[in-house]
C-alpha positions in Angstrom: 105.6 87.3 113.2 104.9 89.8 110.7 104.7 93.5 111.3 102.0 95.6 109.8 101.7 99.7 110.2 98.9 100.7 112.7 99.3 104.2 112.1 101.4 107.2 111.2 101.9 109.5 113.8 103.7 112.8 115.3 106.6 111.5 117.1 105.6 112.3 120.6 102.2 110.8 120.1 103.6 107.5 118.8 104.6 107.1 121.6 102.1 107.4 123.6 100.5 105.3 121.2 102.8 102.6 122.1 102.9 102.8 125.4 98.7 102.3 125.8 99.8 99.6 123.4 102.0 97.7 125.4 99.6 98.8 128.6 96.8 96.6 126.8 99.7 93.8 126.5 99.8 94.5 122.7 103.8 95.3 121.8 104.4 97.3 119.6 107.5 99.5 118.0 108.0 102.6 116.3 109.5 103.0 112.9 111.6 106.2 111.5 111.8 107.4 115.3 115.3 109.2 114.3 114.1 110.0 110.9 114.1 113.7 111.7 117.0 114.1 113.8 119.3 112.4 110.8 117.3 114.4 108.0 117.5 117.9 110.2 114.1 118.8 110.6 112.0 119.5 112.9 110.4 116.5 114.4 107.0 117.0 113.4 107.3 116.9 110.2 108.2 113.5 109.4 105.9 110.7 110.7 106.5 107.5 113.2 105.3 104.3 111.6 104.0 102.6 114.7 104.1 98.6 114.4 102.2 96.0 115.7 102.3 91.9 114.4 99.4 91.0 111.9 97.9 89.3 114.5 97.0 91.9 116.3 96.3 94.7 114.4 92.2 94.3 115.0 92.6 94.2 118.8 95.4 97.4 118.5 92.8 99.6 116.2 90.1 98.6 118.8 92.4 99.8 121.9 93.0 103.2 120.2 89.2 103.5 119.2 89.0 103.2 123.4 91.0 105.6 124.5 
């Protein structure tokens, strides 16, 4: 399993993102989720890398393009 980036997102809307993710059956996981509590700042500013495996990055874009 290798894990590309989908996207780059505000935190709250990463996960959202994963959670329509994972409601399509696709899993996926969210990187630099505590990035802004650790660095101090306010959330917004620094991105979530959502996840997903290689092999599903086609089908993930395609969900998103959906909803």
């Amino acid at each position: 399993m290798a894990l590309v980036e989908l996207g780059r997102f505000p935190p709250p809307e990463a996960h959202i993102v994963i959670g329509r993710l994972e409601a399509e059956g696709i899993p996926a996981i969210a990187f630099d989720a505590g990035s802004s509590i650790v660095e101090g700042s306010i959330a917004a500013l620094i991105p979530v890398r959502v996840m997903v495996d290689a092999d599903d990055l086609l089908i993930a874009r395609a969900a998103l393009n959906e909803a």
